[in-house]
TORGU-297186 format. One record per residue (C-alpha): residue number from 1; residue in three letters; x, y, z. Coordinates in steps of 0.25 Angstrom, whole numbers. Example, Ala and Ser with C-alpha at 12.3 -4.5 7.8 and 13.67 -1.06 7.14 Angstrom:
BEGIN
<pt><seq>1</seq><type>ALA</type><X>49</X><Y>-18</Y><Z>31</Z></pt>
<pt><seq>2</seq><type>SER</type><X>55</X><Y>-4</Y><Z>29</Z></pt>
END
This chain:
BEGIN
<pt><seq>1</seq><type>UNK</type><X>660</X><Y>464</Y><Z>793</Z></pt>
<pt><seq>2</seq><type>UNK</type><X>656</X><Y>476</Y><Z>795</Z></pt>
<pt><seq>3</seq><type>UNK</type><X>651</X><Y>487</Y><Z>783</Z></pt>
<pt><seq>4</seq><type>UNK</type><X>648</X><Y>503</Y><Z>783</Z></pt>
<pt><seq>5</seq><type>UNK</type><X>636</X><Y>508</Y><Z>779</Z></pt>
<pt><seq>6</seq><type>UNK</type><X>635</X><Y>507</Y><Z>763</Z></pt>
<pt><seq>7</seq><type>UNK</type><X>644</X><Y>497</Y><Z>763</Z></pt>
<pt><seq>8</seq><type>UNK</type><X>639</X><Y>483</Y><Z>756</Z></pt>
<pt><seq>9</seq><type>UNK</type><X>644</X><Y>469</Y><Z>763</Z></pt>
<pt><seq>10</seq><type>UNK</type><X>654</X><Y>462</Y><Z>752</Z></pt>
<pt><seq>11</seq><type>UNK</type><X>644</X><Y>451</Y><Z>752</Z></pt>
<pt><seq>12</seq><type>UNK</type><X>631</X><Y>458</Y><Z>748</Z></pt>
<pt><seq>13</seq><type>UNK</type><X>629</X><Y>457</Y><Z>732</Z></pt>
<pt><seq>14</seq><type>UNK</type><X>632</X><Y>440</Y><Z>736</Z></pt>
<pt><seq>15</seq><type>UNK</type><X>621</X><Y>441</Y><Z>746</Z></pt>
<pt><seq>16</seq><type>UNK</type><X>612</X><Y>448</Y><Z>736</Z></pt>
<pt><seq>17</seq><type>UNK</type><X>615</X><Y>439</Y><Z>725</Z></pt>
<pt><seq>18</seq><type>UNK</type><X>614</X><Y>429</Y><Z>734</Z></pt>
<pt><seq>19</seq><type>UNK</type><X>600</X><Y>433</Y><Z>738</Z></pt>
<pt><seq>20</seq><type>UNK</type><X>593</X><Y>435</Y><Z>722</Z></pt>
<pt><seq>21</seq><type>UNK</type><X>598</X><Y>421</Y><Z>719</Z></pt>
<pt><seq>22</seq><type>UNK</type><X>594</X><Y>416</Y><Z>731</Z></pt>
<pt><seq>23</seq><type>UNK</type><X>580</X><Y>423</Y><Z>730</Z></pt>
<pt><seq>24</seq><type>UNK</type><X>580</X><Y>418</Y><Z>713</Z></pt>
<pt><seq>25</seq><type>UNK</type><X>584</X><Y>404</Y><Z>720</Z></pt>
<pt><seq>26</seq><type>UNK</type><X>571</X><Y>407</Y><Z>728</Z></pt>
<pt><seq>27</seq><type>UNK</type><X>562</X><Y>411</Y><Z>717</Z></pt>
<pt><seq>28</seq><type>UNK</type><X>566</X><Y>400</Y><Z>707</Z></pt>
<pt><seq>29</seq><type>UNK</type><X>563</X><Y>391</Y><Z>719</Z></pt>
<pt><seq>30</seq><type>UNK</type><X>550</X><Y>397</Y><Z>722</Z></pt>
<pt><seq>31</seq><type>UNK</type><X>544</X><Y>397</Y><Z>708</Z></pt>
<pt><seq>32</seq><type>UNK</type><X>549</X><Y>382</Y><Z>704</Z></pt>
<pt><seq>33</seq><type>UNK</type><X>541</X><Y>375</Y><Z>717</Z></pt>
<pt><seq>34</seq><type>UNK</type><X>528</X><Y>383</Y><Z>711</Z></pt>
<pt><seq>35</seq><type>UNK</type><X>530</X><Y>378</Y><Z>697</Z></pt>
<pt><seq>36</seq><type>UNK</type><X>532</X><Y>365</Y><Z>702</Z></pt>
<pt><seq>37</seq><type>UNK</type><X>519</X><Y>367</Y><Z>713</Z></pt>
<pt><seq>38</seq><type>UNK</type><X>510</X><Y>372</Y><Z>700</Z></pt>
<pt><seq>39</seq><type>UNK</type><X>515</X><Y>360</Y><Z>691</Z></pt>
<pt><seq>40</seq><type>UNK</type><X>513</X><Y>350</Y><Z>700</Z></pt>
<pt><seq>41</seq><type>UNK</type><X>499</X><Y>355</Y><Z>703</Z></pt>
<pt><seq>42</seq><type>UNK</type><X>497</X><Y>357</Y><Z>690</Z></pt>
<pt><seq>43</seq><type>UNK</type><X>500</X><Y>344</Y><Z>689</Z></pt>
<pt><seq>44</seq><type>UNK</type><X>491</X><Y>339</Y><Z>700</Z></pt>
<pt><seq>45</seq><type>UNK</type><X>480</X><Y>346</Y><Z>695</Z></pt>
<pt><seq>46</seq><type>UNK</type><X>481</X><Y>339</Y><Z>681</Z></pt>
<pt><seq>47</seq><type>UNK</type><X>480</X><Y>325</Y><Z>689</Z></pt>
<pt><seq>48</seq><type>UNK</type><X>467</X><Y>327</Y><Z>696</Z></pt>
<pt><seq>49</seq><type>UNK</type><X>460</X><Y>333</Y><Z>684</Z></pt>
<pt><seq>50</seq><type>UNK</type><X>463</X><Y>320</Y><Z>676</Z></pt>
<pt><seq>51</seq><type>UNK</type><X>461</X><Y>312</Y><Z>686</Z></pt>
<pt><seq>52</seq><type>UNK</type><X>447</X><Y>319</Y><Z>689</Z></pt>
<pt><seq>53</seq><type>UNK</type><X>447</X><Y>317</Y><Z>676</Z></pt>
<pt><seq>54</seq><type>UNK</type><X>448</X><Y>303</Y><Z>675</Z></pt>
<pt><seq>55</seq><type>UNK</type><X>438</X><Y>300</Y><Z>687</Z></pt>
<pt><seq>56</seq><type>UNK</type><X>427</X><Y>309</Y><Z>680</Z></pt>
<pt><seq>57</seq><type>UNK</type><X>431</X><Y>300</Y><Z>667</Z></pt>
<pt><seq>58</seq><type>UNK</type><X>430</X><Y>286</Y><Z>675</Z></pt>
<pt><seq>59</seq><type>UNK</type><X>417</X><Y>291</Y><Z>681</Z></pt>
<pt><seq>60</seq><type>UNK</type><X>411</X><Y>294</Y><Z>669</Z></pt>
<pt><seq>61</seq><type>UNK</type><X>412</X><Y>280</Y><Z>663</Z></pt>
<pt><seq>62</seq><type>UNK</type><X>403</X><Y>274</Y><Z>669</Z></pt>
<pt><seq>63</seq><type>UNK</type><X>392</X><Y>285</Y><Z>665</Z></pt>
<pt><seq>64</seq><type>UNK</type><X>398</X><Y>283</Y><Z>650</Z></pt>
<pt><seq>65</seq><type>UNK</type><X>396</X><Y>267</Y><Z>653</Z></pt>
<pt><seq>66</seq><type>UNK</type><X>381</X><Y>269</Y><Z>657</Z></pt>
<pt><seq>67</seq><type>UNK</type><X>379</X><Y>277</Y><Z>648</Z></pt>
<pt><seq>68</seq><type>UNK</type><X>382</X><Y>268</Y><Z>636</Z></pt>
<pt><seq>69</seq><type>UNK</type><X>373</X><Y>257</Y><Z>642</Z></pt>
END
């Protein structure tokens, strides 16, 4: 099809249309996978502070063990 100068093809407001929900699509996608990347860090985070945690308690122990006899 072949258009004059100032004329719009029939199927450009569906292309732009089709190109915002595709860039929303994009963006809604984007933002969830780094939600999910900073909860599950987060997350990992949490695990090897308690579980430093709980070494540094075990550790102690013995020391508490000595020093009540």
């Amino acid at each position: 099809m072949y258009t004059l100068e100032g004329d719009k093809p029939e199927n450009e407001p569906q292309e732009e249309e089709l190109w915002v929900v595709s860039k929303q699509i994009v963006e809604k996608a984007v933002l969830q996978a780094v939600q999910q990347y900073s909860q599950e860090r987060k997350r990992k985070e949490k695990k090897a502070k308690a579980k430093k945690g709980s070494l540094l308690q075990a550790s102690d122990c013995p020391e508490q063990r000595e020093k009540k006899k």
